[in-house]
C-alpha positions as CSV (number, residue, x, y, z in Angstrom):
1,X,-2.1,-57.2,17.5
2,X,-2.9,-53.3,18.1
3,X,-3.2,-51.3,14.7
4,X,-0.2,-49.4,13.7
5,X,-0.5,-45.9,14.0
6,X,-0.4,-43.5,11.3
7,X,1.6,-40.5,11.2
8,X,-1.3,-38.1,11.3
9,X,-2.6,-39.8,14.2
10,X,0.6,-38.8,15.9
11,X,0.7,-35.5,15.1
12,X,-3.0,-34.8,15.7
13,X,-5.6,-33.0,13.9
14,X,-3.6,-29.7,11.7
15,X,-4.8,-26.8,13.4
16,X,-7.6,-24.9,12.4
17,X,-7.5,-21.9,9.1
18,X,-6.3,-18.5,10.4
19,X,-9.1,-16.4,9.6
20,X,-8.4,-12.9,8.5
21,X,-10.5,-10.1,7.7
22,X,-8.4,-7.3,5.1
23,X,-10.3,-4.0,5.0
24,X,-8.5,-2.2,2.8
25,X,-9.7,1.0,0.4
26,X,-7.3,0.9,-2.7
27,X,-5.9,-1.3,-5.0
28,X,-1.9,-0.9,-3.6
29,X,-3.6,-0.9,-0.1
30,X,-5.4,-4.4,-1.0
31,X,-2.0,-5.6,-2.2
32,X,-0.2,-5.0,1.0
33,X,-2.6,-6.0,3.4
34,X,-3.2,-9.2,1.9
35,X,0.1,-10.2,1.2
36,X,0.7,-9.2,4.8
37,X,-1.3,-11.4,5.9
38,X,-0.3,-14.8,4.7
39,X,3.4,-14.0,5.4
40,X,2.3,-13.1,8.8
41,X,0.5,-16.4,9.0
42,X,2.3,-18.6,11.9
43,X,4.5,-22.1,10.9
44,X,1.7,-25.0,9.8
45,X,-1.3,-22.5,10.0
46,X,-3.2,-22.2,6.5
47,X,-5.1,-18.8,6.2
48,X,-8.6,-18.1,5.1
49,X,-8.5,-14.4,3.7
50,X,-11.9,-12.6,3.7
51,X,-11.2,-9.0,1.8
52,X,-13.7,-5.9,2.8
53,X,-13.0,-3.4,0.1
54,X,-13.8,0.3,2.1
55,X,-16.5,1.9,-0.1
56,X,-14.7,5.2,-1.3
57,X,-13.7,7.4,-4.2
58,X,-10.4,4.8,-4.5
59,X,-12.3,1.7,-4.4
60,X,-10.7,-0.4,-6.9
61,X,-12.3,-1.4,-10.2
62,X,-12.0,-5.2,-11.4
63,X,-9.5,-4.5,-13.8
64,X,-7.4,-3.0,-10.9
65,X,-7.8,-5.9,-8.3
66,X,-6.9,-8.3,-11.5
67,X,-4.2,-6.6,-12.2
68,X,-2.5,-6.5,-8.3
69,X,-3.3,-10.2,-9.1
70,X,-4.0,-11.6,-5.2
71,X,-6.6,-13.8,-4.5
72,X,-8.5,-14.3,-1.4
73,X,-11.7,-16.7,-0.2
74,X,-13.8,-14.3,-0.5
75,X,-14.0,-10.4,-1.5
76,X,-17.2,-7.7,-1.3
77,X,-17.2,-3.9,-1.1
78,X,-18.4,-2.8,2.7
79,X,-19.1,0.6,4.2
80,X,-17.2,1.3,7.8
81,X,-20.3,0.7,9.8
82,X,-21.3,-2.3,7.8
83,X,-17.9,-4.2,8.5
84,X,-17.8,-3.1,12.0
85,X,-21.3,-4.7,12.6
86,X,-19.8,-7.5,11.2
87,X,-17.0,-7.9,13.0
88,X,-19.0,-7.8,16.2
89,X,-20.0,-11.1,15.5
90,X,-17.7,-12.5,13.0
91,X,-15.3,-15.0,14.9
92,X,-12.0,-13.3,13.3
93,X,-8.8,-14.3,14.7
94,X,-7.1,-11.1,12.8
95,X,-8.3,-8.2,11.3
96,X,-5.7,-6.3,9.4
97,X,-6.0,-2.2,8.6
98,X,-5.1,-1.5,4.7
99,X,-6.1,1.8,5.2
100,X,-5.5,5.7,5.2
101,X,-4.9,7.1,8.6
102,X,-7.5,8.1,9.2
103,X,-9.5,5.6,8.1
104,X,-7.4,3.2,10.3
105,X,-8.1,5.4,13.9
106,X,-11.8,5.1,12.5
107,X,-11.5,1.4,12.3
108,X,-10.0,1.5,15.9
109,X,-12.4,2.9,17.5
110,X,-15.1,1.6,16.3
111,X,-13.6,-1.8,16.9
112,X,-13.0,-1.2,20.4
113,X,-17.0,0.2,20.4
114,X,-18.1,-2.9,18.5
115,X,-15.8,-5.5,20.8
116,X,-16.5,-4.2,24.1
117,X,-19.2,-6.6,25.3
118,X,-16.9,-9.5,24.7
119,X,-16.1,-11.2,27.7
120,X,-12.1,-12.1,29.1
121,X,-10.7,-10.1,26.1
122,X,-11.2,-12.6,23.3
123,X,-10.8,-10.9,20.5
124,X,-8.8,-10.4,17.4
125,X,-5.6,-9.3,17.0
126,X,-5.6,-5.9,14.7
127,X,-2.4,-5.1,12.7
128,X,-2.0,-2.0,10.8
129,X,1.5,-0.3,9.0
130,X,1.7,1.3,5.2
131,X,2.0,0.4,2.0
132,X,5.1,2.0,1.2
133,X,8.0,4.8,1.5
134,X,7.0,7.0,4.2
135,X,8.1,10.2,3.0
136,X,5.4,12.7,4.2
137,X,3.1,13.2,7.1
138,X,5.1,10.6,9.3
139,X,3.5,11.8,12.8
140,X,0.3,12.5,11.6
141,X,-0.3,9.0,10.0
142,X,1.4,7.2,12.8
143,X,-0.7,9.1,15.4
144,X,-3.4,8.0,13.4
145,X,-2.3,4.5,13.3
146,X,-1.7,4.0,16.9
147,X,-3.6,1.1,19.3
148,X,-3.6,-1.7,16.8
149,X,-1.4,-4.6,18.2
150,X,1.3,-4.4,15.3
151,X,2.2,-1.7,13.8
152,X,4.3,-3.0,11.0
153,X,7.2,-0.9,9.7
154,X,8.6,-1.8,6.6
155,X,12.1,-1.4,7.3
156,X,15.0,-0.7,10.5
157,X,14.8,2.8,9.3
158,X,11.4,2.9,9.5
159,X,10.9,1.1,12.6
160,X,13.6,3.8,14.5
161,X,11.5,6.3,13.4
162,X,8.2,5.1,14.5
163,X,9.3,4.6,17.9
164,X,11.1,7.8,18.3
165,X,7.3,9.6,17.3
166,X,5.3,7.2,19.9
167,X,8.0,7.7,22.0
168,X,8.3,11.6,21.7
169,X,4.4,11.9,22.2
170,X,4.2,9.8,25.6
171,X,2.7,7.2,23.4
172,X,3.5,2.8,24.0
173,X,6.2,2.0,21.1
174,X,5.6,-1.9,21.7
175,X,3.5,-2.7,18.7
176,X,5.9,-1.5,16.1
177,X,7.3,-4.1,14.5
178,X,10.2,-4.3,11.9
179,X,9.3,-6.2,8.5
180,X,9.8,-5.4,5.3
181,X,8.0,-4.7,2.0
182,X,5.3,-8.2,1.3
183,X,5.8,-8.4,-2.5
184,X,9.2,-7.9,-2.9
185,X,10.7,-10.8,-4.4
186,X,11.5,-12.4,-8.1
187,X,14.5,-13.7,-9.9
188,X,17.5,-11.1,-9.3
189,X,18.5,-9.2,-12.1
190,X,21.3,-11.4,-14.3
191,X,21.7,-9.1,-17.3
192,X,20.1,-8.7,-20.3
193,X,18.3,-10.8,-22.4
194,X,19.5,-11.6,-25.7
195,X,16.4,-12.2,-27.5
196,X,14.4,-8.8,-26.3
197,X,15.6,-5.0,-26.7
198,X,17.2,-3.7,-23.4
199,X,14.3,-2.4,-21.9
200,X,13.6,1.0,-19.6
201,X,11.1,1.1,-17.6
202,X,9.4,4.2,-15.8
203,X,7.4,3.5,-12.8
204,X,4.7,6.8,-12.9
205,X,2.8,8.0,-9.9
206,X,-0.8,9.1,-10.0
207,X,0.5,12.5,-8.0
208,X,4.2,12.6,-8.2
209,X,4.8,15.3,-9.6
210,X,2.0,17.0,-9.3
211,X,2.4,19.6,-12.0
212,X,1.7,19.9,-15.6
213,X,5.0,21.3,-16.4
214,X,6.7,18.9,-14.3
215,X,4.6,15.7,-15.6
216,X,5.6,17.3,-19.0
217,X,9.1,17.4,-18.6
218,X,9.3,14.1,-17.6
219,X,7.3,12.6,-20.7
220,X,9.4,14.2,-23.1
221,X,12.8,13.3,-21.6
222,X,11.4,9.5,-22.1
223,X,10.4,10.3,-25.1
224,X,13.9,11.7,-26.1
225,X,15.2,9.1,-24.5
226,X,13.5,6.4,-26.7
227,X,14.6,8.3,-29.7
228,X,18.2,8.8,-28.8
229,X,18.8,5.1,-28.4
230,X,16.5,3.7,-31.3
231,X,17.8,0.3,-29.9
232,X,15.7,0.2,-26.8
233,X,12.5,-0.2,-25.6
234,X,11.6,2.3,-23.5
235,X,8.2,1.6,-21.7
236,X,5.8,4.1,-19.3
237,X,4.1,1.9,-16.5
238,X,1.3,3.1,-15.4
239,X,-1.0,2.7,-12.3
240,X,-4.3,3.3,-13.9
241,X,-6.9,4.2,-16.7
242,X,-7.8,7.5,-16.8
243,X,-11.5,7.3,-14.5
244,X,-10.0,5.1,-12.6
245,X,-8.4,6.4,-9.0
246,X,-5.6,4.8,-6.5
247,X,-4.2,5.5,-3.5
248,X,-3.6,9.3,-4.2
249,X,-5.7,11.4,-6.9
250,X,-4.5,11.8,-10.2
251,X,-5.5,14.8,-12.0
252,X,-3.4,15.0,-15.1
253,X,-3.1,11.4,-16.4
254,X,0.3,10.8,-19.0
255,X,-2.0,8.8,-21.2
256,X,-3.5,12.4,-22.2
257,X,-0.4,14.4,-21.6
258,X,1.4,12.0,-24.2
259,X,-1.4,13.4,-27.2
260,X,0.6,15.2,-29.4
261,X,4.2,14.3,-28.6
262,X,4.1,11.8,-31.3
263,X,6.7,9.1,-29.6
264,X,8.6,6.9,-31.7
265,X,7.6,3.3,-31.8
266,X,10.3,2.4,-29.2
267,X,8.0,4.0,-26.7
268,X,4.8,2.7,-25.0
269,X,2.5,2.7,-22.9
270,X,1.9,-0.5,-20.6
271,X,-0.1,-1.5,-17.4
272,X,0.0,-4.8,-15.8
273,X,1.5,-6.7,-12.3
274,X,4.9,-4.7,-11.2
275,X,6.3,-8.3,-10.5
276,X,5.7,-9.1,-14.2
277,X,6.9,-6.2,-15.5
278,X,10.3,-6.0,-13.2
279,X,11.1,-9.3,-15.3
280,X,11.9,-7.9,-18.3
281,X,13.4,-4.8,-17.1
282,X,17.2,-3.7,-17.7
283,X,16.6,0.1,-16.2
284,X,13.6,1.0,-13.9
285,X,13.4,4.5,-13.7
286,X,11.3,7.1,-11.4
287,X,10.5,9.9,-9.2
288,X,10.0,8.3,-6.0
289,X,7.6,5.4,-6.4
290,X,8.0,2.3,-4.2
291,X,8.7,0.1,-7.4
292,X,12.6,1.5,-7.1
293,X,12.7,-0.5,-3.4
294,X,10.9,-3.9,-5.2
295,X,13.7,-3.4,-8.7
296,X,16.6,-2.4,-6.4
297,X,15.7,-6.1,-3.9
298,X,16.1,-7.6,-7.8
299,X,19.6,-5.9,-7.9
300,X,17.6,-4.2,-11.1
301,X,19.8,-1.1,-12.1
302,X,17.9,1.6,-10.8
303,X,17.7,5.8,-11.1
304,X,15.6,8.0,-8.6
305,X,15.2,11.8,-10.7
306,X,16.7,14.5,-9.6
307,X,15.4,16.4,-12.5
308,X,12.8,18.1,-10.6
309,X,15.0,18.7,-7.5
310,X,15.6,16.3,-4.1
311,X,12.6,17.6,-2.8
312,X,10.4,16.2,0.2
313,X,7.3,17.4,-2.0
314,X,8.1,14.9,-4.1
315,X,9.6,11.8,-1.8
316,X,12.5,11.1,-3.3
317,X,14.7,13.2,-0.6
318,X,14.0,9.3,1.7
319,X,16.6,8.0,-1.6
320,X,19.5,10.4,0.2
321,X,22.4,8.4,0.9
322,X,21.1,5.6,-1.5
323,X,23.9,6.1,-4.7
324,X,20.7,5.9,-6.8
325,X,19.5,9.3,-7.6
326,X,20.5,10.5,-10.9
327,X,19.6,13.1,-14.2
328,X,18.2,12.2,-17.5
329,X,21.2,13.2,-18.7
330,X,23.2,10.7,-17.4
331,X,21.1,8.1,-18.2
332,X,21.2,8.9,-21.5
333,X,24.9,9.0,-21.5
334,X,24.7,5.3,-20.8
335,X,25.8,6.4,-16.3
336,X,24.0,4.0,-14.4
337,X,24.0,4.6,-10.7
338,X,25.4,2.0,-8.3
339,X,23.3,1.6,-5.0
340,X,25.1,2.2,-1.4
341,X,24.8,-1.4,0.2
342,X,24.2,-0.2,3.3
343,X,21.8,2.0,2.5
344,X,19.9,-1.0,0.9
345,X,20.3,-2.7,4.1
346,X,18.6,-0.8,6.4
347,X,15.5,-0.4,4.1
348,X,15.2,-3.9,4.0
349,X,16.1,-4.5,0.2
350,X,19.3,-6.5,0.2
351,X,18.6,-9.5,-1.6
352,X,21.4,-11.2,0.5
353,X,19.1,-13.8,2.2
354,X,17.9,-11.6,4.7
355,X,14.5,-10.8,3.6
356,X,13.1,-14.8,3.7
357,X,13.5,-14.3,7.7
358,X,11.8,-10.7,7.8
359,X,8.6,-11.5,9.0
360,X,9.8,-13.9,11.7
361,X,10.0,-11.6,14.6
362,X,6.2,-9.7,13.3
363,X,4.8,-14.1,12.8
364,X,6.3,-14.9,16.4
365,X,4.6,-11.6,18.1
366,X,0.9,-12.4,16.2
367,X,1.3,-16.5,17.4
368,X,1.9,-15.4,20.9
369,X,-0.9,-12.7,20.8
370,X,-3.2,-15.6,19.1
371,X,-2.6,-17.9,22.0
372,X,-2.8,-14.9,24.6
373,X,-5.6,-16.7,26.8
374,X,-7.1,-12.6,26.7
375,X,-6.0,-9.0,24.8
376,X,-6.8,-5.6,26.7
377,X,-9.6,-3.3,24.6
378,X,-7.7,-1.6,21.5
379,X,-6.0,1.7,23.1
380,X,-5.4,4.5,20.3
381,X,-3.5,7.9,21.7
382,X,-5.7,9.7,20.0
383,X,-9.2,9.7,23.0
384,X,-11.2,12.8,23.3
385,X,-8.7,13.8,25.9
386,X,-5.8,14.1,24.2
387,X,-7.4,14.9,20.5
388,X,-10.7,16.9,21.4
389,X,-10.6,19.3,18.4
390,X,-9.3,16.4,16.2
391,X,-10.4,13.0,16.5
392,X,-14.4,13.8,15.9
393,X,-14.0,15.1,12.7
394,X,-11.7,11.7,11.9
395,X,-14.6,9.3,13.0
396,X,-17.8,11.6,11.5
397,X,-15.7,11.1,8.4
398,X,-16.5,7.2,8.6
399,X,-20.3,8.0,9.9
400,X,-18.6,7.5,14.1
401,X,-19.3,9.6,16.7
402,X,-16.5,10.0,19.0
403,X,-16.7,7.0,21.4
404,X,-16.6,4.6,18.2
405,X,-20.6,3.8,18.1
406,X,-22.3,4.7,14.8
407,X,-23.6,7.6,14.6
408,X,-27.8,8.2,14.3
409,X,-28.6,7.7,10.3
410,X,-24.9,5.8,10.0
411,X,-25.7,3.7,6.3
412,X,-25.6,0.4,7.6
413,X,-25.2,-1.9,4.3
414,X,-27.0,-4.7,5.6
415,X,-28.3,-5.0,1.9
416,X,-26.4,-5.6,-1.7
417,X,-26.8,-2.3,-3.8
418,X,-29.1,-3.1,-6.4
419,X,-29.1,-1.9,-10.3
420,X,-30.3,1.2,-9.4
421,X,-28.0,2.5,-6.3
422,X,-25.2,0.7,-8.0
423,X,-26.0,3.0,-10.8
424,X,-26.2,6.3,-9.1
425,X,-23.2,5.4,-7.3
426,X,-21.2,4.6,-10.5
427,X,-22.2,8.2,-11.8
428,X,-21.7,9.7,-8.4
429,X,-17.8,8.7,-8.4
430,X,-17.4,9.2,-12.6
431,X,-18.5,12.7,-11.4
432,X,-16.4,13.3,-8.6
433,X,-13.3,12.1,-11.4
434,X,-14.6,14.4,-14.1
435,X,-13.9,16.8,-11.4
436,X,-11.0,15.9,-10.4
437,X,-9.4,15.4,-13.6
438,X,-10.4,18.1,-15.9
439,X,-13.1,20.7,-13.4
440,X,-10.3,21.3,-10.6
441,X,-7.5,21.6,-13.3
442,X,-9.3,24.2,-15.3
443,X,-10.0,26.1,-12.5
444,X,-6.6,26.2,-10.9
445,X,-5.5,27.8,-14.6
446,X,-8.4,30.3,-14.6
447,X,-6.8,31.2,-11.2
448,X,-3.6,31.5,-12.5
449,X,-4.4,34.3,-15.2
């Protein structure tokens, strides 16, 4: 009598590990990119995630990347050269850009340099998009973003206006792709908790605002908030410790702005995961940071400033037409705002069920490319033909001359940094902070005399 077969016999051997290279150069950028990833993964396909961290003056610290709170199988800083080298030979299946724009049309390039003696167009597929609201620099950063195989866009909105650029331009629209936000998600907002203070949150911004005087104004109005309602806690998220940097420089941190306000002790300080902090949070509150999008998903009450003006400057003009922008002074007259459903809709924030399928049109495009039995070479807009006076100065940024190839005396990394480079390079970036942070402030109010 033939043996019975098993079920796994039937099925066959589970398909092999998606492997993924992340090459991302922030903390917010690792985040998205990685998270990306596995939710682009196709049905039944595990995914081994390999982060490059970009070396730069925003490479995150430990504490950072512990903080962001994603794992991956493995995680090592790399120059641009260095991972390109690699990913000549590497067998990637994809490689997804979690960078700056122009560190993605870098990336591009020299991908298509480093891939271009592969033979019947095996290679991987490259996806690319941005970490957040796009509120400034939309065709410049999309330019810069064009010839990966998705571009993501994290919303309907978003993807409307992407096309309309690459369309406007002469460039192909077919690699952007509608998604939404990767780490959205949580229990939605039921009320208050009876055994914890109602709780306000602000979600700061290493540059938004930008200003002394405007950073200022916003401290104290949370500090007067804490103090006219004794009853709550009234907390100030922040992104980073002052030496540390993120996506965007930040030259005037609150923690040194708050010296001397003396706060009552219903204020505080606090850093940790957004997701974590969403949880016990009865009012988020900011200027324009991408936490309002993951708080309003929660059905969080939530208030975008207008304090400082609806100003492009500042990002919070993309919350037009949302119901959520709002003063101080009507938050502390107890007037929440009430979000435009709609408006929620087409950013890709209605918790309404919506949101588990938004990845299924981006998963279905990446399997398809996947079993593609060959990809054409990666085809940016920007070529020395279109860009002459522009794209060289991109790709010397990232040690590329302009056909991709590293250029002569390119560091290649092919070593770990010991003690002693790890050290200079450690003083190198505390000095480029120190000037950021207290040099080019100085200076700008020397100028200002």
């Amino acid at each position: 009598m033939p043996a019975s077969t098993t079920e796994s016999e039937t099925q066959g051997p589970a398909p092999a590990a998606l492997r993924v290279a992340v090459v991302a150069d922030s903390d917010t950028r690792w985040k998205w990119g990685a998270l990306t990833a596995r939710r682009l993964a196709p049905a039944g396909r595990e995914v081994r995630l390999e982060g490059r961290l970009l070396r730069g003056r925003a490479t995150p610290t430990p504490r950072q990347l512990a903080e962001v709170g994603v794992g991956s199988d493995s995680l090592r800083e790399v120059g641009a050269v260095e991972f390109l080298r690699e990913a000549a030979d590497e067998p990637y299946d994809v490689v997804v850009l979690a960078l700056v724009g122009g560190g993605v049309q870098a990336m591009l390039h020299g991908l298509r340099h480093a891939w271009g003696a592969r033979t019947a167009g095996r290679r991987p597929v490259v996806v690319t998009g941005y970490v957040g609201i796009v509120y400034e620099k939309l065709a410049d950063g999309l330019l810069l973003r064009h010839g990966a195989d998705l571009v993501l866009a994290n919303s309907r909105q978003d993807a409307d206006r992407f096309r309309a650029v690459y369309e406007g331009v002469g460039a192909d629209a077919g690699a952007v792709t509608e998604v939404a936000l990767p780490f959205l998600g949580g229990e939605p907002y039921r009320g208050g908790s009876g055994d914890r203070p109602y709780t306000v949150v602000f979600a700061a911004q290493p540059s938004v605002p930008e200003s002394r005087k405007d950073r200022m104004h916003v401290l104290e109005r949370l500090v007067r908030h804490a103090r006219r309602h004794p009853e709550r806690e009234v907390l100030l998220k922040l992104r980073s410790r002052p030496g540390e940097q993120t996506t965007h420089i930040e030259e005037l941190p609150y923690q040194k702005l708050v010296r001397g306000l003396e706060p009552p002790a219903n204020f505080r300080l606090i850093y940790g995961h957004m997701g974590e902090v969403l949880d016990r949070t009865d009012l988020l509150v900011t200027v324009s940071s991408t936490a309002a999008l993951e708080s309003l998903h929660r059905r969080i009450p939530t208030a975008v400033l207008t304090d400082l003006g609806v100003r492009e400057a500042l990002g919070n003009h993309h919350f037009t037409g949302s119901g959520v922008l709002t003063s101080f002074d009507d938050l502390d007259a107890g007037r929440l705002p009430v979000p435009d459903e709609g408006w929620l809709a087409r950013q890709g924030v209605a918790a309404d069920g919506d949101y588990a399928h938004a990845f299924d049109a981006a998963r279905n495009r990446l399997a398809a490319l996947l079993e593609s039995p060959g990809l054409p070479p990666l085809d940016p807009y920007y070529t020395l033909r279109t860009a002459s006076g522009y794209l060289p100065g991109v790709l010397a940024r990232h040690h590329l001359a302009p056909d991709g190839a590293p250029l002569p005396g390119a560091p290649a990394g092919d070593r770990a940094p010991g003690p002693l480079r790890r050290a200079v390079r450690e003083t190198a970036r505390g000095a480029y902070r120190h000037g950021v942070q207290r040099v080019a402030p100085l200076i700008r109010r020397l100028g200002e005399l």
